[in-house]
DRENPA-3360 file (N, C-alpha, C; in nm, 2 decimals, always signed):
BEGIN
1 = XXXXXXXX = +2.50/+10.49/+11.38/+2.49/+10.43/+11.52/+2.36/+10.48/+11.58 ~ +2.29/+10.43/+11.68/+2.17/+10.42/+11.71/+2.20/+10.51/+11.84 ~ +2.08/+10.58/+11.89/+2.08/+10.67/+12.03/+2.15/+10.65/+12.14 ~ +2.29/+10.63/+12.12/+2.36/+10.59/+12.27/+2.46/+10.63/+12.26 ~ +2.52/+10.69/+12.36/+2.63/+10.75/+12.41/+2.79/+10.67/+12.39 ~ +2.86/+10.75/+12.35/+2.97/+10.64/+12.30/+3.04/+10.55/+12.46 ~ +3.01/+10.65/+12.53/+3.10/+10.51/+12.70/+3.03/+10.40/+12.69 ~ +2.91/+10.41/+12.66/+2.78/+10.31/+12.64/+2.83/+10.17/+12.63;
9 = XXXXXXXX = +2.92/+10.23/+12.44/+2.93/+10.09/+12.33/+3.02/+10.06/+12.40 ~ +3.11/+10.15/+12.47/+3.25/+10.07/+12.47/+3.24/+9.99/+12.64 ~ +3.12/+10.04/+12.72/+3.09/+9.92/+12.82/+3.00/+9.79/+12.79 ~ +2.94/+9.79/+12.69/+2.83/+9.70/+12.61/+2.95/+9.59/+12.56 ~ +3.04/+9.67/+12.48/+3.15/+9.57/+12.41/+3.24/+9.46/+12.53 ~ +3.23/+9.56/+12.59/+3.36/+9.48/+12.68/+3.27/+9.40/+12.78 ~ +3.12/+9.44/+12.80/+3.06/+9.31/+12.85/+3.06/+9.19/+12.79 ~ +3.05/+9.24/+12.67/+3.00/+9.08/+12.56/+3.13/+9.03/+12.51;
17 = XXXXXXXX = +3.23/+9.09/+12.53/+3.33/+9.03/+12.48/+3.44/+8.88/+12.64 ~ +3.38/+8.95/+12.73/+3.47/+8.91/+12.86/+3.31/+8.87/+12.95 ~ +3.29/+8.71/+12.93/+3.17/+8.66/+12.95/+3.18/+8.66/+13.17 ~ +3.13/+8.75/+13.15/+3.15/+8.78/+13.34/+3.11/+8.68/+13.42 ~ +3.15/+8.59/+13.49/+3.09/+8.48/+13.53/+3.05/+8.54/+13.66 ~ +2.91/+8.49/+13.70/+2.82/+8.56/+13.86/+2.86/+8.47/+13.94 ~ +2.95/+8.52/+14.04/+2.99/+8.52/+14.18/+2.93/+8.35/+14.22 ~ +3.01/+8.25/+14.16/+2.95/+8.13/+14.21/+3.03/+8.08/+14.35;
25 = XXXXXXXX = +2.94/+7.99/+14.40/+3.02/+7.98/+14.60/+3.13/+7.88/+14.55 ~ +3.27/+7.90/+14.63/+3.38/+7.82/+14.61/+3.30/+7.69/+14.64 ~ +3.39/+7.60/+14.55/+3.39/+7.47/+14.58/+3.45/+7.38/+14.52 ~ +3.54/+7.26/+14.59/+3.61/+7.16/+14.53/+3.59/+7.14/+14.36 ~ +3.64/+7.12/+14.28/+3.63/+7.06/+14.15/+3.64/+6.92/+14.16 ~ +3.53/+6.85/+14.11/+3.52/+6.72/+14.09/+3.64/+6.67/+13.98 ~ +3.63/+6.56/+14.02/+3.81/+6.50/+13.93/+3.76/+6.45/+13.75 ~ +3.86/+6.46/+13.72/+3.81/+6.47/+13.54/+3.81/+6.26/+13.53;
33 = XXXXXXXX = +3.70/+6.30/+13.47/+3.70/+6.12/+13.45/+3.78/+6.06/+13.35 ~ +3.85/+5.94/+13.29/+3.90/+5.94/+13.17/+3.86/+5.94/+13.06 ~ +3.70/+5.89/+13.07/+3.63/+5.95/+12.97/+3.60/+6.11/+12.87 ~ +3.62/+6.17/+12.98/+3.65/+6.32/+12.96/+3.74/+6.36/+12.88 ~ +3.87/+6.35/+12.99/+3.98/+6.31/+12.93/+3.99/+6.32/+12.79 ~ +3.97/+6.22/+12.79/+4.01/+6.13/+12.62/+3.99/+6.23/+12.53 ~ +3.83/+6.27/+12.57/+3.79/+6.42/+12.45/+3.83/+6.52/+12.45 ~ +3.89/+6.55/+12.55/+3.95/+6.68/+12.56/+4.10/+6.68/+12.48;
41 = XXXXXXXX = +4.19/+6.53/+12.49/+4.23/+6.48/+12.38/+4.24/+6.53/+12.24 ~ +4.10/+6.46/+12.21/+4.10/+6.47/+12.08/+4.04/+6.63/+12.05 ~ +3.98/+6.69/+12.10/+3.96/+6.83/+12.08/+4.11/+6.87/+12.06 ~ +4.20/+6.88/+12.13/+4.29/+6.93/+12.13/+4.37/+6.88/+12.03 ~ +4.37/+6.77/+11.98/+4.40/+6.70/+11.85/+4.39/+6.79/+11.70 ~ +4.19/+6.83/+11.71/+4.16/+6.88/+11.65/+4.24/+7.05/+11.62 ~ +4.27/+7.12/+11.69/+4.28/+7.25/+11.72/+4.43/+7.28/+11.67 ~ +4.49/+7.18/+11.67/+4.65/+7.12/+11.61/+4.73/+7.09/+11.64;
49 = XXXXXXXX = +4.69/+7.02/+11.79/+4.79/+6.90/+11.85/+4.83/+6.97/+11.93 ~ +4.87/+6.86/+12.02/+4.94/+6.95/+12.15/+5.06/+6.98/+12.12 ~ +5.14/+6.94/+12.06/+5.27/+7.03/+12.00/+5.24/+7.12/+11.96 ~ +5.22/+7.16/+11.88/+5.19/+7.30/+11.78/+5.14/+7.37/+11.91 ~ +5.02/+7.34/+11.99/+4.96/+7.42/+12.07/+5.05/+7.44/+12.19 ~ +5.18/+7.38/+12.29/+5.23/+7.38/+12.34/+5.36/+7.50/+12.27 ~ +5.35/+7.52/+12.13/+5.50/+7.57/+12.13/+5.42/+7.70/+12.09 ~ +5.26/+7.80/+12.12/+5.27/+7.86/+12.12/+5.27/+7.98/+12.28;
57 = XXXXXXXX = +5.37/+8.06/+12.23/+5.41/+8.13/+12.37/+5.31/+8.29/+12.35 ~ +5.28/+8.33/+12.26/+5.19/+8.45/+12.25/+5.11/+8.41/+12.09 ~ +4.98/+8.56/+12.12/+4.92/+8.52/+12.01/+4.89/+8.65/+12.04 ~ +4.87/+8.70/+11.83/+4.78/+8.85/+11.84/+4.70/+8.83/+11.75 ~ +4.59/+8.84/+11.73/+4.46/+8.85/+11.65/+4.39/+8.97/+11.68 ~ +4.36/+9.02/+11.50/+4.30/+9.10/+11.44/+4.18/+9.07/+11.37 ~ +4.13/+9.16/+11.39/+4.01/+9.18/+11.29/+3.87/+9.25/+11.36 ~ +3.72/+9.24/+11.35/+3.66/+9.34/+11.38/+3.58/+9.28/+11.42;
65 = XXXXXXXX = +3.50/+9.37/+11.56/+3.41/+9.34/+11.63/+3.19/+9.42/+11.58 ~ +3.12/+9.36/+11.59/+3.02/+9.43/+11.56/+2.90/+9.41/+11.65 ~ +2.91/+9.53/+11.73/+2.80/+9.55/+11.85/+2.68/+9.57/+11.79 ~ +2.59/+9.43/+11.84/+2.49/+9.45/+11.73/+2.38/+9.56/+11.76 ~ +2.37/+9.58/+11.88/+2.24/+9.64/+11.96/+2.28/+9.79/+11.92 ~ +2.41/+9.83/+11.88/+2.47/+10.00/+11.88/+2.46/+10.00/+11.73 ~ +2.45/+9.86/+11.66/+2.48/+9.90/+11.50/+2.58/+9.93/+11.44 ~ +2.73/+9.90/+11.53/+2.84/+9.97/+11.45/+2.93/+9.84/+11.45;
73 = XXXXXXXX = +3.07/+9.86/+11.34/+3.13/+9.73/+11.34/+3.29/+9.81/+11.37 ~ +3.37/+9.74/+11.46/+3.51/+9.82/+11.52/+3.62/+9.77/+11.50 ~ +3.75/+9.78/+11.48/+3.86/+9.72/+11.49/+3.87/+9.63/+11.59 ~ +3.91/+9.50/+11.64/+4.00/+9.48/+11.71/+4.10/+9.39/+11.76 ~ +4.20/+9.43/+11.84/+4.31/+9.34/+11.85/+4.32/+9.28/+12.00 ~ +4.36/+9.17/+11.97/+4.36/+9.06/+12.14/+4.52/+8.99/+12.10 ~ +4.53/+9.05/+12.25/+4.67/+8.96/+12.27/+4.68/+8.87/+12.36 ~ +4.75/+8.77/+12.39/+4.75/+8.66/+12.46/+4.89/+8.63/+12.43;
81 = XXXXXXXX = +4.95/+8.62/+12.62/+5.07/+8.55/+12.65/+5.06/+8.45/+12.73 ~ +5.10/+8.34/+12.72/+5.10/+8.24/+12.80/+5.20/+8.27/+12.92 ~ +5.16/+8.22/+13.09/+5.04/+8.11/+13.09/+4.94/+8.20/+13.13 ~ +4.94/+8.33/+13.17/+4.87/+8.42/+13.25/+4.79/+8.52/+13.19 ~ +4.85/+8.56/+13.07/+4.79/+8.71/+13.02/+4.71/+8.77/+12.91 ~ +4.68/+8.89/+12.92/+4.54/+8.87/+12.81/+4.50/+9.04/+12.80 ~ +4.54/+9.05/+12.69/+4.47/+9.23/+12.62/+4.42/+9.22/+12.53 ~ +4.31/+9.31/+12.50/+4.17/+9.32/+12.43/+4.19/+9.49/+12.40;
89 = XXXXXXXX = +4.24/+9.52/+12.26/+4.22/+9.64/+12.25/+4.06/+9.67/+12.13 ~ +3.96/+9.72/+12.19/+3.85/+9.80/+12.03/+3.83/+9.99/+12.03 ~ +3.88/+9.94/+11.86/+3.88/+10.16/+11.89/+3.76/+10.18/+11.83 ~ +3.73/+10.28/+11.93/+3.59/+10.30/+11.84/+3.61/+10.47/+11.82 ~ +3.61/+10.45/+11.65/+3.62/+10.57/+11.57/+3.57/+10.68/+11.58 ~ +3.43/+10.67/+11.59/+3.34/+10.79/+11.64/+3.39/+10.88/+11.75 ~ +3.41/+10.80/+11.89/+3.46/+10.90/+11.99/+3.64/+10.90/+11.97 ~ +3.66/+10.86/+11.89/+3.84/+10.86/+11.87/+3.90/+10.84/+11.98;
97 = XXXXXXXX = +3.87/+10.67/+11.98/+3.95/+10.63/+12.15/+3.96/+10.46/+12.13 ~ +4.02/+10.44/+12.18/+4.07/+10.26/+12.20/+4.05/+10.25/+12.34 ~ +3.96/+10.16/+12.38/+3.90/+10.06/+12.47/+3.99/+9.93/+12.50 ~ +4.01/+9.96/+12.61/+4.15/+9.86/+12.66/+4.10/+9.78/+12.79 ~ +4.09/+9.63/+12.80/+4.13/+9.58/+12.89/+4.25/+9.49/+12.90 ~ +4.28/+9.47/+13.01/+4.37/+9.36/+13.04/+4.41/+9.31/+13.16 ~ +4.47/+9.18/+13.12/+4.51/+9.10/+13.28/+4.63/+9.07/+13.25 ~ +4.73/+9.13/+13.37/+4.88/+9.11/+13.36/+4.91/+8.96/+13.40;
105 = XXXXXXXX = +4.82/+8.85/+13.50/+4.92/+8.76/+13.53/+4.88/+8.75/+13.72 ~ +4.85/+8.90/+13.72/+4.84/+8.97/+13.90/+4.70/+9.02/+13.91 ~ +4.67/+9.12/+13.82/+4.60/+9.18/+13.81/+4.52/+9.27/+13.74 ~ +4.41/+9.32/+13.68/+4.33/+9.36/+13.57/+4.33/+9.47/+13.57 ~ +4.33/+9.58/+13.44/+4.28/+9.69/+13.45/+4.20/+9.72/+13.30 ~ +4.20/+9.86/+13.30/+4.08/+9.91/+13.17/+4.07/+10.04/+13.15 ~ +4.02/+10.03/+13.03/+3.98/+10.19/+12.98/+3.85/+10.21/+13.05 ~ +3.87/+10.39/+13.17/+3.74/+10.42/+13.20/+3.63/+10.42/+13.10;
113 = XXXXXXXX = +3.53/+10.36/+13.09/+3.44/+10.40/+12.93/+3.36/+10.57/+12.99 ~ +3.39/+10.68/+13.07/+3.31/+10.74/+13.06/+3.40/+10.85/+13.05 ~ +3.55/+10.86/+13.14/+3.66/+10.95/+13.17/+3.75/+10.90/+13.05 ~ +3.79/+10.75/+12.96/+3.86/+10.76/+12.90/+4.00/+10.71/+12.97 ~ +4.04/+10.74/+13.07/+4.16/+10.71/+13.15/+4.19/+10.55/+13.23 ~ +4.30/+10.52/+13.24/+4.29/+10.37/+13.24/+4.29/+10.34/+13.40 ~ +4.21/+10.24/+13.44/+4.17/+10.21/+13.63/+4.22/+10.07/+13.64 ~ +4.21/+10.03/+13.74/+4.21/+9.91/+13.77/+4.03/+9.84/+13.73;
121 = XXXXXXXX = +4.04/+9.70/+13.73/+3.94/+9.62/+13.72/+3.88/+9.63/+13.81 ~ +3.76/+9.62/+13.80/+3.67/+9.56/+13.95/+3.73/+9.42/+13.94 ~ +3.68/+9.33/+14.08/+3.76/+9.21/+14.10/+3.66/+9.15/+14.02 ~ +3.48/+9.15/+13.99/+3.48/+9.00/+13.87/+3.54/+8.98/+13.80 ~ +3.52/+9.15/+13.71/+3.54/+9.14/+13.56/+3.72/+9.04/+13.63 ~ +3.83/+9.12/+13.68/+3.94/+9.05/+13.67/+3.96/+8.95/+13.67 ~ +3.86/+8.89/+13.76/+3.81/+8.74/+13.80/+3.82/+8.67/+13.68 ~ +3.76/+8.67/+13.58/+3.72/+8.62/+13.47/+3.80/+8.63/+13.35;
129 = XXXXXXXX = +3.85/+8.80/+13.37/+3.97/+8.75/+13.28/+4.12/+8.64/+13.30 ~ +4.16/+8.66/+13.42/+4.26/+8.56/+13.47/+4.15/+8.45/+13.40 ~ +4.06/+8.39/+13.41/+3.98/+8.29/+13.35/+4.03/+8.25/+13.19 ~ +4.01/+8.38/+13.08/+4.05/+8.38/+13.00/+4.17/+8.36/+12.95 ~ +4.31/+8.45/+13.02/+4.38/+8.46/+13.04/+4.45/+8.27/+13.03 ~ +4.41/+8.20/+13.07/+4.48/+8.05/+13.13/+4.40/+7.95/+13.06 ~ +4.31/+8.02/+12.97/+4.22/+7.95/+12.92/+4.29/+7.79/+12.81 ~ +4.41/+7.85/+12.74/+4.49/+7.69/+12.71/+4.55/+7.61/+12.81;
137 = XXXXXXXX = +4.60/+7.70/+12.90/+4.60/+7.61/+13.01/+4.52/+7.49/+13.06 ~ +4.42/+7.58/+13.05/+4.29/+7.50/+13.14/+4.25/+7.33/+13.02 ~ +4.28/+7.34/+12.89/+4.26/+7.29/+12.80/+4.41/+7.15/+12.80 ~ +4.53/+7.23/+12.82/+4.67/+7.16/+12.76/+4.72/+7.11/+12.91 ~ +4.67/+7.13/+13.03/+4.73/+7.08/+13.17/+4.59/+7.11/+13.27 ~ +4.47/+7.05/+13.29/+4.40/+7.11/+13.34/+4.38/+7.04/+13.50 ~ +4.46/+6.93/+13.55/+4.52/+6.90/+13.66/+4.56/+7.01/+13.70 ~ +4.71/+7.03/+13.68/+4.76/+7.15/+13.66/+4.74/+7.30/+13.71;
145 = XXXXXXXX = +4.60/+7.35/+13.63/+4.53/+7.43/+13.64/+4.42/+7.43/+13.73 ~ +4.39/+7.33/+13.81/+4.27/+7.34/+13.88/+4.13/+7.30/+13.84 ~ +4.18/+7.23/+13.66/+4.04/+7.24/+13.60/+4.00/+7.11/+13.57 ~ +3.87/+7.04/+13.60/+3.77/+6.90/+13.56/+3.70/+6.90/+13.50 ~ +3.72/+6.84/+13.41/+3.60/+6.78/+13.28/+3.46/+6.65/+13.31 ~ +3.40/+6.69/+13.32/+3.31/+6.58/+13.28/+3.21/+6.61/+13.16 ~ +3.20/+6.44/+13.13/+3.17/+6.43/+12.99/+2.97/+6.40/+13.04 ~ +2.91/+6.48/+12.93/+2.77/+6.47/+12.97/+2.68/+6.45/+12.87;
153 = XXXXXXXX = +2.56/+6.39/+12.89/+2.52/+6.31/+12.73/+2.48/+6.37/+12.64 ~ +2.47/+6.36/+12.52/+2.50/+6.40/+12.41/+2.34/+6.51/+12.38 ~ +2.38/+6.65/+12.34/+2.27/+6.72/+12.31/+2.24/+6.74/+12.19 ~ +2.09/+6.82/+12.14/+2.07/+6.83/+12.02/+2.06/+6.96/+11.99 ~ +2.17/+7.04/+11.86/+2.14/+7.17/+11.82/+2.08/+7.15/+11.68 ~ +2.00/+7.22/+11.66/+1.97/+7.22/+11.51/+1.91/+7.08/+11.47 ~ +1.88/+6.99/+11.51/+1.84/+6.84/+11.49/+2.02/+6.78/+11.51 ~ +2.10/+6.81/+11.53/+2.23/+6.75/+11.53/+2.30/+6.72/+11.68;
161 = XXXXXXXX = +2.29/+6.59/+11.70/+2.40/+6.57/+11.83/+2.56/+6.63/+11.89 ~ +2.55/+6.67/+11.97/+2.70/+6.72/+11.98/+2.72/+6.67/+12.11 ~ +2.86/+6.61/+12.13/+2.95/+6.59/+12.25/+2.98/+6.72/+12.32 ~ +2.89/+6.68/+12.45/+2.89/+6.78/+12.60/+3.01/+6.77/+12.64 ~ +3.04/+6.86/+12.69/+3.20/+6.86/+12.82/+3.17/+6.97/+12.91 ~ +3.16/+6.91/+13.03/+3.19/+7.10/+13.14/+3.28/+7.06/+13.17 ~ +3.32/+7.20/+13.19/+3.46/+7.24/+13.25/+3.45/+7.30/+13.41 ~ +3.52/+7.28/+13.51/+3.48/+7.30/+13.64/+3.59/+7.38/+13.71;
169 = XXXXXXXX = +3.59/+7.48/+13.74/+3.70/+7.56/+13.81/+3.69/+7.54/+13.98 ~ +3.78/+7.58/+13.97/+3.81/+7.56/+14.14/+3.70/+7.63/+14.26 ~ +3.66/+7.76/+14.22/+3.59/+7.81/+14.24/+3.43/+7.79/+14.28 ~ +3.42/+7.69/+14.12/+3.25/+7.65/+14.10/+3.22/+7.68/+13.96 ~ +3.28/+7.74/+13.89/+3.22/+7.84/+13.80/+3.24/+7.75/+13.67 ~ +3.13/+7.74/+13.61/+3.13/+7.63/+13.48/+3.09/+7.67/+13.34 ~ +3.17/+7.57/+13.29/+3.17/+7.61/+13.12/+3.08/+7.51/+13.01 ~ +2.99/+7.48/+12.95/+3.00/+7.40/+12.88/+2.99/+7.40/+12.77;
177 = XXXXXXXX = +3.11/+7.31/+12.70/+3.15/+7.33/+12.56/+3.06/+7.21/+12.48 ~ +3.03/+7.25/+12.34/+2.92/+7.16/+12.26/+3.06/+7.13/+12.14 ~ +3.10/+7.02/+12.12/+3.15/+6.96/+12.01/+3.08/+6.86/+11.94 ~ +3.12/+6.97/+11.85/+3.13/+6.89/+11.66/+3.15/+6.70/+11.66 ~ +3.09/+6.64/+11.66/+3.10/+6.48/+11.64/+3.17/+6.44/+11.53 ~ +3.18/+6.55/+11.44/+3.30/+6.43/+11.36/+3.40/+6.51/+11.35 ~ +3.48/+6.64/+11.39/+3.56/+6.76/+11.39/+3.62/+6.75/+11.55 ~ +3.56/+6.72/+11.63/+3.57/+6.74/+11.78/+3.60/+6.90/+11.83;
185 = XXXXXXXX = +3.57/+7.01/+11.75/+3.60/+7.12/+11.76/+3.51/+7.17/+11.80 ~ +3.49/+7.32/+11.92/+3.40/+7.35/+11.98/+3.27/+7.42/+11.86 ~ +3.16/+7.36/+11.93/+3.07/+7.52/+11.82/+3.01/+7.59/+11.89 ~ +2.95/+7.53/+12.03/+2.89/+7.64/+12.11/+2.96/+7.61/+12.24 ~ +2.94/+7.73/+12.36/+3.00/+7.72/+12.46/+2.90/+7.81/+12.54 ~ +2.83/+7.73/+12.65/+2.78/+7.83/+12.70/+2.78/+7.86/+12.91 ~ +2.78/+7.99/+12.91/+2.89/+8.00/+13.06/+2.70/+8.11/+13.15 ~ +2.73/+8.16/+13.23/+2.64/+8.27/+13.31/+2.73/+8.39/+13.33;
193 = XXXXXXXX = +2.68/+8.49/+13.29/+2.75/+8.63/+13.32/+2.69/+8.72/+13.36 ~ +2.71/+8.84/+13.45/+2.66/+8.97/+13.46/+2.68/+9.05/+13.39 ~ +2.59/+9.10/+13.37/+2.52/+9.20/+13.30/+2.55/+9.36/+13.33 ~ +2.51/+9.45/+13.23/+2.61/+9.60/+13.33/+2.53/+9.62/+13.46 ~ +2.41/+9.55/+13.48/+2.34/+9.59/+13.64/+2.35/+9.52/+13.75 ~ +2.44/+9.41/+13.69/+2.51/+9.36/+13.80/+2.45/+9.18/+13.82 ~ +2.32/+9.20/+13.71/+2.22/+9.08/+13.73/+2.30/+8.97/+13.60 ~ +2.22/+8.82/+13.66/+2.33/+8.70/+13.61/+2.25/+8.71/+13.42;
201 = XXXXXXXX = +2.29/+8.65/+13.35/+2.23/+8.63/+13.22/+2.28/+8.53/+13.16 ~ +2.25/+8.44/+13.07/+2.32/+8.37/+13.01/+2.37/+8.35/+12.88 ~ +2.52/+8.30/+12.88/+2.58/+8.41/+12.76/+2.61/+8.26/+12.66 ~ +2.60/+8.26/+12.53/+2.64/+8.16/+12.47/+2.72/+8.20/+12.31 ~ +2.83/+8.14/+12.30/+2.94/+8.16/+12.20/+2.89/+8.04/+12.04 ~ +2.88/+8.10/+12.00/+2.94/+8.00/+11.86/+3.06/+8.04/+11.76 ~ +3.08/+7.95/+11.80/+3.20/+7.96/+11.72/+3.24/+7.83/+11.52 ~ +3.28/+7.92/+11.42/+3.25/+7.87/+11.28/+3.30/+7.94/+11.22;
209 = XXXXXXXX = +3.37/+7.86/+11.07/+3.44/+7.90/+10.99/+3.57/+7.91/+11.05 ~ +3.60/+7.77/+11.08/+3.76/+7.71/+11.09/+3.82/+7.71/+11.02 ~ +3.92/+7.80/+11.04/+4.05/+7.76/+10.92/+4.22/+7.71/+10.99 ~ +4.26/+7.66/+10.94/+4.41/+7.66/+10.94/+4.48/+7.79/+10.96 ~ +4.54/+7.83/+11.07/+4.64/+7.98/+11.03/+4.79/+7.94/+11.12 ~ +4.84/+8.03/+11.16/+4.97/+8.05/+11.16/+5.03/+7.88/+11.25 ~ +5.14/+7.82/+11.23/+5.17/+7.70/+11.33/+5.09/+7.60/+11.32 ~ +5.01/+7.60/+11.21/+4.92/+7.46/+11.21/+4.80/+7.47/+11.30;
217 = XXXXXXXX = +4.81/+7.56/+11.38/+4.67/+7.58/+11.40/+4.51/+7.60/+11.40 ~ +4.40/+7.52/+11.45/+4.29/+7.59/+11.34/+4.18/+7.64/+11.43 ~ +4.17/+7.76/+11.37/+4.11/+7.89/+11.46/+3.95/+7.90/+11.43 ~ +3.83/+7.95/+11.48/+3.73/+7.99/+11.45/+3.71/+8.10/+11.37 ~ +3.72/+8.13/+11.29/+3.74/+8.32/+11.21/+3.59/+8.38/+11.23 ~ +3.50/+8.28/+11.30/+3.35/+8.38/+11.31/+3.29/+8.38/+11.41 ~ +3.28/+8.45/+11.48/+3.23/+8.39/+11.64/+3.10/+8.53/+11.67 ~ +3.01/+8.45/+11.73/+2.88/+8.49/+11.77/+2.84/+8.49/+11.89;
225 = XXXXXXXX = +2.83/+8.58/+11.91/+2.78/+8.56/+12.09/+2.66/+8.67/+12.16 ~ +2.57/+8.52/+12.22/+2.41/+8.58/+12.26/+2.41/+8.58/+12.35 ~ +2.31/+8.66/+12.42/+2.35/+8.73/+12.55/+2.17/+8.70/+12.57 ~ +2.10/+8.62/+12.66/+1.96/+8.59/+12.71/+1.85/+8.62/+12.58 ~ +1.93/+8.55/+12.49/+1.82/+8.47/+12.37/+1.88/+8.59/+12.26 ~ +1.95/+8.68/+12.30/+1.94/+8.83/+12.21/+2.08/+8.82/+12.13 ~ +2.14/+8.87/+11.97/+2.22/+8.87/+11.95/+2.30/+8.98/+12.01 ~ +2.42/+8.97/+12.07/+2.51/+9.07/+12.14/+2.62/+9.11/+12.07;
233 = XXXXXXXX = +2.70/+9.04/+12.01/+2.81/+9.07/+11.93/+2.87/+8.99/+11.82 ~ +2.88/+9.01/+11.69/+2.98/+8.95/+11.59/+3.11/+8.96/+11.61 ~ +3.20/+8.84/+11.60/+3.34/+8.89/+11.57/+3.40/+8.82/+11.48 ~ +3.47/+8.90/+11.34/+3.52/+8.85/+11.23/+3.67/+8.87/+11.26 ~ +3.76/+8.69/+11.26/+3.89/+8.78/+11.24/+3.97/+8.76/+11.15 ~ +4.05/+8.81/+11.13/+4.14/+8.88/+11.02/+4.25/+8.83/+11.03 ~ +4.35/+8.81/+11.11/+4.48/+8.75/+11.10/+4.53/+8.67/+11.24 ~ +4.56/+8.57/+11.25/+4.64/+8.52/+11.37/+4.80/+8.52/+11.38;
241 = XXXXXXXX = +4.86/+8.58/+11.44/+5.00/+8.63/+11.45/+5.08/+8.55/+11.53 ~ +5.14/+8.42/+11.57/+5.25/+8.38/+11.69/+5.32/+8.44/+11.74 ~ +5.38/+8.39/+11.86/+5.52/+8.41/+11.90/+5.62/+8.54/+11.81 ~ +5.55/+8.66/+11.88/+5.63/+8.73/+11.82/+5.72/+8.82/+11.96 ~ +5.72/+8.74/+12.08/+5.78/+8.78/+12.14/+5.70/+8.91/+12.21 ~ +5.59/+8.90/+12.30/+5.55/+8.99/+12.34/+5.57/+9.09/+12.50 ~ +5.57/+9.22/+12.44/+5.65/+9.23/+12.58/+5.55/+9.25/+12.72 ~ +5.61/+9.19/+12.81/+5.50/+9.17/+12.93/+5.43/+9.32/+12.97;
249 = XXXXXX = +5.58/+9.44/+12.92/+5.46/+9.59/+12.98/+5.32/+9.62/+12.88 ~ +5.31/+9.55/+12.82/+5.15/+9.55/+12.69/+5.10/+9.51/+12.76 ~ +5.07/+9.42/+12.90/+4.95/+9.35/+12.96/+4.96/+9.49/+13.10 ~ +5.02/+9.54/+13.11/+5.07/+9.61/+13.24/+5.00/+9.78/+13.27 ~ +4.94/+9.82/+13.36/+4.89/+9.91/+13.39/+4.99/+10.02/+13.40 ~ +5.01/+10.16/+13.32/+5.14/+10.26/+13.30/+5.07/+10.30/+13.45;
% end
């Protein structure tokens, strides 16, 4: 591991893992066109249909995270309850401790990264995670949810065109996803986050190496994410787990 203090990694991690969106001014969400629509559709098509995706009620995924800038690679586990909830455990071995966030549904909390003891969220980060947290939501009912799609013309990664979509929260705060033209599956996504000094940066996801796993599902198993041109974090995962009945005190502050 490179000259840094272990609260360091485990605030570095949990930046780049929970893309912090900067304080955008409320405002109306513009209405999803049917155009939009449609692809959000077939995205959802892609991912394994709204059934399959509808009949899942929890999800835990495993596997390892790798802080590039610290040099080290960590366990970790994310749980997700529908429609509200969302935990992120990474232990990092060195200082012999597990790094916890989560959003009950109400409200966020976390591992202090300097005392070790668990606090409440500041309101972004929580902000953002309820973001996470609802995020199939936002995908499987996004009326519903508060959330508008517009469809925006077609960009080029790599010499290759991909289908634009933002996504529009109630708030202001926007997403835009880059899909695959013949897959309709996301590859990049890129949002604005704060930074640990509080300043905006812009954070961008790839996501690769789809597979099929649990319920017909099909997951990204490699996901990449750059943080103002710079690589920030790998994440490899390892297993997707359903509906195994999770209990709501796992999201809950003891």
């Amino acid at each position: 591991m490179k000259d840094k203090p272990l609260w360091a990694v485990g605030v570095a991690l949990f930046a780049g893992l929970a893309a912090m969106a900067g304080s955008p001014q409320p405002s109306p969400a513009p209405s999803s066109s049917k155009e939009a629509l449609a692809v959000v559709d077939k995205m959802v098509a892609a991912m394994g249909g709204r059934k399959a995706l509808e009949a899942v009620q929890d999800t835990t995924i495993t596997g390892t995270a790798e802080l590039v800038q610290f040099g080290i690679t960590a366990p970790l586990t994310i749980y997700e309850k529908r429609p509200d909830k969302i935990r992120r455990d990474i232990t990092i071995t060195e200082a012999n401790m597990t790094f916890v966030q989560s959003f009950d549904g109400r409200k966020g909390w976390m591992t202090d990264p300097q005392s070790g003891a668990a606090r409440e969220m500041p309101g972004a980060l929580a902000k953002e995670m309820a973001r996470e947290a609802a995020a199939s939501e936002a995908i499987l009912h996004p009326a519903k949810a508060g959330v508008a799609y517009t469809l925006k013309p077609k960009a080029a990664i790599e010499g290759r065109d991909y289908i634009v979509l933002e996504q529009t929260q109630l708030d202001g705060h926007t997403l835009t996803l880059y899909l695959d033209p013949q897959t309709y599956l996301p590859y990049k996504t890129e949002t604005r986050m704060l930074d640990l000094a509080g300043g905006e940066v812009e954070s961008e996801t790839y996501s690769t190496n789809y597979q099929k796993a649990a319920g017909g599902l099909v997951v990204p198993y490699a996901v990449r994410i750059i943080q103002n041109g710079s690589d920030a974090e790998r994440v490899t995962i390892a297993a997707v787990t359903l509906n195994t009945n999770l209990d709501d005190a796992l999201f809950t502050l003891k």
